[in-house]
Each structure stands twice: as structure tokens, then as C-alpha cells.
C-alpha positions in Angstrom: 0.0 0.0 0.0 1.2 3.2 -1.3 1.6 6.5 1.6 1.9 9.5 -0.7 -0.2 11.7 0.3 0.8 10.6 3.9 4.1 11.4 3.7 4.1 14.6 2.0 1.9 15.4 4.8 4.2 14.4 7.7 6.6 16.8 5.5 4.0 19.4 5.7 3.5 18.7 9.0 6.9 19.3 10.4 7.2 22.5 8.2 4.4 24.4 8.7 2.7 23.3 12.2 4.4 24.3 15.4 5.5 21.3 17.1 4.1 22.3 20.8 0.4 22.9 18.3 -2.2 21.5 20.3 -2.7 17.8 18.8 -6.3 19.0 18.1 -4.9 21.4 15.6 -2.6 19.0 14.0 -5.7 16.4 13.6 -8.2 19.2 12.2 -5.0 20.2 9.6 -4.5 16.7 8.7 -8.0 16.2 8.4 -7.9 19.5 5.6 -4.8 17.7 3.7 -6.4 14.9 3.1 -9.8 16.6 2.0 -7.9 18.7 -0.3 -6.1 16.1 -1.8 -9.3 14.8 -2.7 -10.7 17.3 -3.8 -7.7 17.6 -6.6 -8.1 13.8 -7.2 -11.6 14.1 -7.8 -10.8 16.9 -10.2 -8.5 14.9 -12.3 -10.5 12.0 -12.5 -12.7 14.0 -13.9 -10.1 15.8 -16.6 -10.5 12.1 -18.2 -13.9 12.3 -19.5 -12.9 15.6 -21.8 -10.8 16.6 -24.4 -6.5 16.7 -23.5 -7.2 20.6 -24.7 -9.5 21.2 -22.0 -8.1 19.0 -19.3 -4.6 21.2 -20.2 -6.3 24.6 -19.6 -8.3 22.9 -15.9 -4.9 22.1 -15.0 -4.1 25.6 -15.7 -6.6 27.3 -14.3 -6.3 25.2 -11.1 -2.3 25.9 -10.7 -3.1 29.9 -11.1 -6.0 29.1 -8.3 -3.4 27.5 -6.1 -0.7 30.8 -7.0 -3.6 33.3 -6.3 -3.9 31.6 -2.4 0.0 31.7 -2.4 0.3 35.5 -3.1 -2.3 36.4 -0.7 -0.9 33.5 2.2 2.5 35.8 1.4 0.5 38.9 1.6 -1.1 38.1 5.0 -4.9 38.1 3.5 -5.5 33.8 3.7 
């Protein structure tokens, strides 16, 4: 069985989440990981059932999404 998504999120984990964080944080944050890597699996199975030209331009789309949230995590607005 594969861990991917589990071990980028220990990664993430050690990064980004203060390591005296109540555990109820770190459980409510893995909880969001997961979800969201989900939601981006959900979205590519369903770049399958169209055309490579549009699955091409969701992908784009959804990395600009992803550097919109960056900018305004760097910005202190998200």
C-alpha cells in the first residue's frame, strides 16, 4: 500500500505546524490535507472524461487558483 499523500503530509507537518500545536490542531490540519487532496483527485479524474485541450487549460486554471492563495498567504490576507 502506497503512503503518498501521507508522507508529504508528515513533511507538511513538520514545516508548517508548530510542534508544541495542540494535537487537536494537528488532527483538524491533517483532516484539511487529506480533503484537499481529494478534492484535486476528484478533479483529475474527472479531466478524463474531456478533451487533453481542455483537461490542459483545468490544470491551468487550477495551478493559477493555487498561485492566487500563495500571493495572498504571502500577503497576510488567507
Amino acid at each position: 500500500m502506497s503512503s503518498h499523500i501521507e508522507d508529504r503530509w508528515k513533511n507538511y507537518r513538520l514545516k508548517v505546524i508548530p510542534l508544541d500545536a495542540p494535537e487537536l490542531q494537528a488532527i483538524e490540519c491533517r483532516r484539511a490535507y487529506f480533503a484537499g487532496a481529494q478534492a484535486v483527485i476528484d478533479i483529475a479524474l474527472g479531466l478524463t472524461t474531456g478533451s487533453q485541450q481542455a483537461a490542459a487549460k483545468q490544470m491551468r486554471d487550477l495551478k493559477e487558483e493555487v498561485l492566487r492563495f500563495k500571493a495572498q498567504v504571502v500577503a497576510g490576507r488567507a
